[in-house]
Backbone as ProteinMPNN parsed JSONL, in Angstrom:
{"seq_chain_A": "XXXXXXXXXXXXXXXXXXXXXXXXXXXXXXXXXXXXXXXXXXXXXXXXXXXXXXXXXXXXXXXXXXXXXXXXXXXXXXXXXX", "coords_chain_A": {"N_chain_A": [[-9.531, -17.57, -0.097], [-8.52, -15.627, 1.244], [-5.673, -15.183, 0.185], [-6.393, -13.134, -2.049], [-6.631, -11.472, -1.464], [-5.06, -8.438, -1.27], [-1.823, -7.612, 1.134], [-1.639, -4.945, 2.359], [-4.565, -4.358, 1.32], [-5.643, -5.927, 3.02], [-5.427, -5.161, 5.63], [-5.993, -2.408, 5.808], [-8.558, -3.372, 5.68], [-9.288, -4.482, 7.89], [-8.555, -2.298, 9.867], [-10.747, -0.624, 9.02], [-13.23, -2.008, 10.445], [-12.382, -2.267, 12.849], [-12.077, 0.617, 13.455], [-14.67, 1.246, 13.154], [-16.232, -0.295, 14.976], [-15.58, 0.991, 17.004], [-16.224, 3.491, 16.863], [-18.701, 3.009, 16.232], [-20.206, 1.348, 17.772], [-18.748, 1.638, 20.478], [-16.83, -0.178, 21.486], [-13.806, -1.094, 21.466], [-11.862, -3.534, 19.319], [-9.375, -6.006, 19.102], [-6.701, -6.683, 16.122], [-6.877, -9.459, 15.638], [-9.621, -10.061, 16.824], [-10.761, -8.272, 14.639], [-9.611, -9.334, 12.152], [-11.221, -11.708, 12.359], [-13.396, -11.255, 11.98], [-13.793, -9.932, 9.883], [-13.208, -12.5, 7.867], [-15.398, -13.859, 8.354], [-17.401, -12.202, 7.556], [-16.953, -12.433, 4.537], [-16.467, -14.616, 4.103], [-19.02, -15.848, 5.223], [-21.08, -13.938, 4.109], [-20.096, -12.545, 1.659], [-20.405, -14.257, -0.658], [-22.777, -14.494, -0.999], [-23.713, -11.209, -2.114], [-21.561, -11.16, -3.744], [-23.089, -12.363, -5.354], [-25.046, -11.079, -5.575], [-24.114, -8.781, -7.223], [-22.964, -9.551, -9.433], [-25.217, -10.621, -10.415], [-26.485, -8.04, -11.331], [-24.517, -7.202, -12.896], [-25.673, -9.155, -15.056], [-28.036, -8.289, -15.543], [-27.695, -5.466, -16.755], [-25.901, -5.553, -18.614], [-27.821, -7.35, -20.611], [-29.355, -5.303, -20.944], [-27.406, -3.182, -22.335], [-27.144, -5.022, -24.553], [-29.757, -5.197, -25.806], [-30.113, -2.556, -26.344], [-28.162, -2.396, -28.294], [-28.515, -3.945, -29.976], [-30.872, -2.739, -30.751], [-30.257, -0.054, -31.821], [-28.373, -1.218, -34.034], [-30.849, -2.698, -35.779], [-31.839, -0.019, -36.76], [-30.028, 0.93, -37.884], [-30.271, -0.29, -40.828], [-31.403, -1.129, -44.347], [-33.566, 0.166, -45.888], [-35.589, -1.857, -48.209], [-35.812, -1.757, -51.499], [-38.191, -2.481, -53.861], [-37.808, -4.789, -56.598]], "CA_chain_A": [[-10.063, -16.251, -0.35], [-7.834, -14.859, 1.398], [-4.742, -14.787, -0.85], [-6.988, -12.697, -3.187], [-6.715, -9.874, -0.915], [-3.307, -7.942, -1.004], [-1.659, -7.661, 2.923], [-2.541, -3.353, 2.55], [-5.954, -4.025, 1.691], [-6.189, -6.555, 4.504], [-4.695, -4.52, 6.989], [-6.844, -0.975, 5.912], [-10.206, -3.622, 5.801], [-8.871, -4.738, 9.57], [-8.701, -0.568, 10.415], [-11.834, -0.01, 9.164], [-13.522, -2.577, 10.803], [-11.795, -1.585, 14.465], [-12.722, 1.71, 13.484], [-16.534, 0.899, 13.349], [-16.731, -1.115, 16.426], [-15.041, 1.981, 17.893], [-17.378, 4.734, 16.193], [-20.635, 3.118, 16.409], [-20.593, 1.077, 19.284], [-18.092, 2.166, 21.494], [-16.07, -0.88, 21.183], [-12.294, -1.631, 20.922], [-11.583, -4.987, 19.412], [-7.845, -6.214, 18.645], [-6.642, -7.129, 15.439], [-7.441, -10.741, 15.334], [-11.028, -10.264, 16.589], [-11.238, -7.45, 13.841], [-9.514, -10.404, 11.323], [-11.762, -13.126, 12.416], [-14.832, -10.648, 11.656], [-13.486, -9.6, 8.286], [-13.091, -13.383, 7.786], [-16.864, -14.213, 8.9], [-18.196, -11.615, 6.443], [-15.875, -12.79, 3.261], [-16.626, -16.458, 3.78], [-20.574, -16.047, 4.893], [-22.095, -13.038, 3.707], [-19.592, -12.097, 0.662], [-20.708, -14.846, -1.902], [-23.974, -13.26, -1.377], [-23.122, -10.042, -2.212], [-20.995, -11.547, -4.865], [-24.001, -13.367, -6.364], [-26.109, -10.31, -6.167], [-23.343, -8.318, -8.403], [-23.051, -10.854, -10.771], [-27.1, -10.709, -11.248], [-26.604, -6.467, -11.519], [-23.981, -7.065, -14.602], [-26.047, -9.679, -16.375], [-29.083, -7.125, -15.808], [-27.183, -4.418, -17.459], [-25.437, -6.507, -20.021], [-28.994, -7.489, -21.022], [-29.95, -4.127, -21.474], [-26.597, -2.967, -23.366], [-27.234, -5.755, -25.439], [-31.005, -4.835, -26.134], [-29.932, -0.761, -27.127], [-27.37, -2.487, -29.508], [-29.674, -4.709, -31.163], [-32.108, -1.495, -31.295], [-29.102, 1.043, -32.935], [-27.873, -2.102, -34.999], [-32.058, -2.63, -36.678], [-32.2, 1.217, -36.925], [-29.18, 0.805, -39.367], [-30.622, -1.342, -41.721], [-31.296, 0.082, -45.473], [-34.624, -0.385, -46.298], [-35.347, -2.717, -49.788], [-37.021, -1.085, -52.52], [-38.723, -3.881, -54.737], [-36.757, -4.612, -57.654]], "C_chain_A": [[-9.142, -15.17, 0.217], [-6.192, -13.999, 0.947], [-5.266, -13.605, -2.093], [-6.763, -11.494, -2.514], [-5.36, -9.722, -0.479], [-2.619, -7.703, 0.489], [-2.156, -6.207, 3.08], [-3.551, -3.42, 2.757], [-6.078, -4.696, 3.098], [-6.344, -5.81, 5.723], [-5.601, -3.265, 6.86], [-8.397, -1.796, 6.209], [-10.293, -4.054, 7.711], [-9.354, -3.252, 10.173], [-10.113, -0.587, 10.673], [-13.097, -0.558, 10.09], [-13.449, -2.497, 12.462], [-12.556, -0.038, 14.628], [-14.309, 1.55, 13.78], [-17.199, 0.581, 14.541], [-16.395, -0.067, 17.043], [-16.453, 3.227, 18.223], [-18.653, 4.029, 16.492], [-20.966, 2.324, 17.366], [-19.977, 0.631, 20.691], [-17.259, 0.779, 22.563], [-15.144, -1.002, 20.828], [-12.613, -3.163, 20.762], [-10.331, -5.019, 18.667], [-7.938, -6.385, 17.291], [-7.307, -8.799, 14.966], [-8.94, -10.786, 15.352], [-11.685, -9.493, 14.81], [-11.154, -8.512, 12.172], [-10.695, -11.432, 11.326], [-13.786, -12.225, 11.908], [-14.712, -10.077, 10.161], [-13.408, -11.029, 7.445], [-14.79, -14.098, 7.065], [-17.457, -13.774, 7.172], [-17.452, -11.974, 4.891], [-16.203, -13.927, 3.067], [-18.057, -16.46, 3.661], [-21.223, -15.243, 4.225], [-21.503, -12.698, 2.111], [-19.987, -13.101, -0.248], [-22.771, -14.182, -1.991], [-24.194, -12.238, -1.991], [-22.25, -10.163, -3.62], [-21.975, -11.551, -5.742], [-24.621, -12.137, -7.164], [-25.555, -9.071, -7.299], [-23.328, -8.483, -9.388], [-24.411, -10.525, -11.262], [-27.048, -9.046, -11.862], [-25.793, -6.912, -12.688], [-24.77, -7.768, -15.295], [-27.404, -8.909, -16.56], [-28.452, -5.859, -16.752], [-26.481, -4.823, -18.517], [-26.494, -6.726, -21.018], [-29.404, -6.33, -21.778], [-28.937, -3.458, -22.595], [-26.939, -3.614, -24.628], [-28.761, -5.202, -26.571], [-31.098, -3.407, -26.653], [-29.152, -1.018, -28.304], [-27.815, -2.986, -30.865], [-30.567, -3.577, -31.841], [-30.925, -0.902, -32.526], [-28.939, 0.011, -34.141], [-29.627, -2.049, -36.472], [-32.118, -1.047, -36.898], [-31.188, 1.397, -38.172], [-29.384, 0.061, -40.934], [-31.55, -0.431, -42.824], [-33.155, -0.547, -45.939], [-34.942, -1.224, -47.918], [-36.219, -2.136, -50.489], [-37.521, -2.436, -53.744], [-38.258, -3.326, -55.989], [-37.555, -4.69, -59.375]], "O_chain_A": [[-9.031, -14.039, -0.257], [-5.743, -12.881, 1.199], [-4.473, -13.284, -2.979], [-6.724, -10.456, -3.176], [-4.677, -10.407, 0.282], [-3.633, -7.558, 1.171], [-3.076, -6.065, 3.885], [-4.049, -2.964, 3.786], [-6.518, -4.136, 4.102], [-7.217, -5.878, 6.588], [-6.082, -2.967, 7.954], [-9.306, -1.199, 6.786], [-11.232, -3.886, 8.488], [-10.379, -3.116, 10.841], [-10.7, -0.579, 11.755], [-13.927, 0.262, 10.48], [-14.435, -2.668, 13.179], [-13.303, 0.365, 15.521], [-14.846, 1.867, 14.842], [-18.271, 0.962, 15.012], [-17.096, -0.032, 18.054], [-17.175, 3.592, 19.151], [-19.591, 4.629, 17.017], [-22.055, 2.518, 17.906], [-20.322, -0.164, 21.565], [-17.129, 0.72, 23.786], [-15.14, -1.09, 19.6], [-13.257, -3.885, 21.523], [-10.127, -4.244, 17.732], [-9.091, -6.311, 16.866], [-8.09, -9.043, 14.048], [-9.602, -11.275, 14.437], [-12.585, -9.913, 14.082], [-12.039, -8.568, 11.319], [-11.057, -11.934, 10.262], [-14.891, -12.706, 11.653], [-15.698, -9.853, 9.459], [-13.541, -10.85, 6.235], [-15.153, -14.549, 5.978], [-17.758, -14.428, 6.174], [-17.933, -11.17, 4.093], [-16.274, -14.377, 1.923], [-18.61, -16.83, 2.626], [-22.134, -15.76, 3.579], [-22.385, -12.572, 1.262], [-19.825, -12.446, -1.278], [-23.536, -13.684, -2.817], [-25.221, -12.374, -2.656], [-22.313, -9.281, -4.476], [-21.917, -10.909, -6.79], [-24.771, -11.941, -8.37], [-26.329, -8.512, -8.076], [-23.63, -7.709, -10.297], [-24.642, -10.193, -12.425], [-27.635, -8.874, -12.931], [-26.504, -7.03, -13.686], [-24.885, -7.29, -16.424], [-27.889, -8.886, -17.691], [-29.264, -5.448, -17.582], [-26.636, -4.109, -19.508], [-26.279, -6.395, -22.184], [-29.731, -6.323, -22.965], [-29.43, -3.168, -23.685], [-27.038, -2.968, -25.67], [-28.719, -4.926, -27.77], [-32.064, -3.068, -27.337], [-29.216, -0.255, -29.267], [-27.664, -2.724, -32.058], [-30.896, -3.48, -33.024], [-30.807, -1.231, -33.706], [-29.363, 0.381, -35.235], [-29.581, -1.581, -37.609], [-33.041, -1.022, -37.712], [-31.51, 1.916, -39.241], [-28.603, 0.013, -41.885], [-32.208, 0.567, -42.53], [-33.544, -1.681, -46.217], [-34.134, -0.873, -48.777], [-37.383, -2.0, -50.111], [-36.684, -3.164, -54.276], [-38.222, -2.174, -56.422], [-36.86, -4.565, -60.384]]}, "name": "protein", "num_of_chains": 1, "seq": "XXXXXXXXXXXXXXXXXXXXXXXXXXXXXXXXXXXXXXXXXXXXXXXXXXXXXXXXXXXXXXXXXXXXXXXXXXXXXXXXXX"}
């Protein structure tokens, strides 16, 4: 997972992460701890988070699908008996 993430982003998701512990609870932590906590959340919590994405597009896919079907029957010529 971690090849997926470019060395910039790594290094700005490291920052922000230092930053936080700094800002909200008055915490320095080095790089590595800040790595091994960007790690944590990517391996345990991020397929979560993944999953629940995934469920938001096929909810909205659903619905695209269901306005297209509508517009698509709204196009349709009515038959006059022959």
């Amino acid at each position: 997972m971690w090849k997926q993430i470019p060395r910039e982003k790594k290094k700005e998701l490291v920052e922000r992460i230092q930053s936080y512990f700094y800002d909200e609870r008055d915490e320095e932590i080095g790089e590595l701890a800040a790595e091994n906590f960007l790690h944590f959340i990517m391996s345990d919590i991020g397929p979560t988070l993944y999953n629940a994405g995934i469920s938001d597009a096929i909810s909205m896919t659903e619905q695209k699908w269901m306005s297209i079907e509508q517009d698509l029957e709204a196009l349709k010529k009515s038959e006059v008996g022959r």
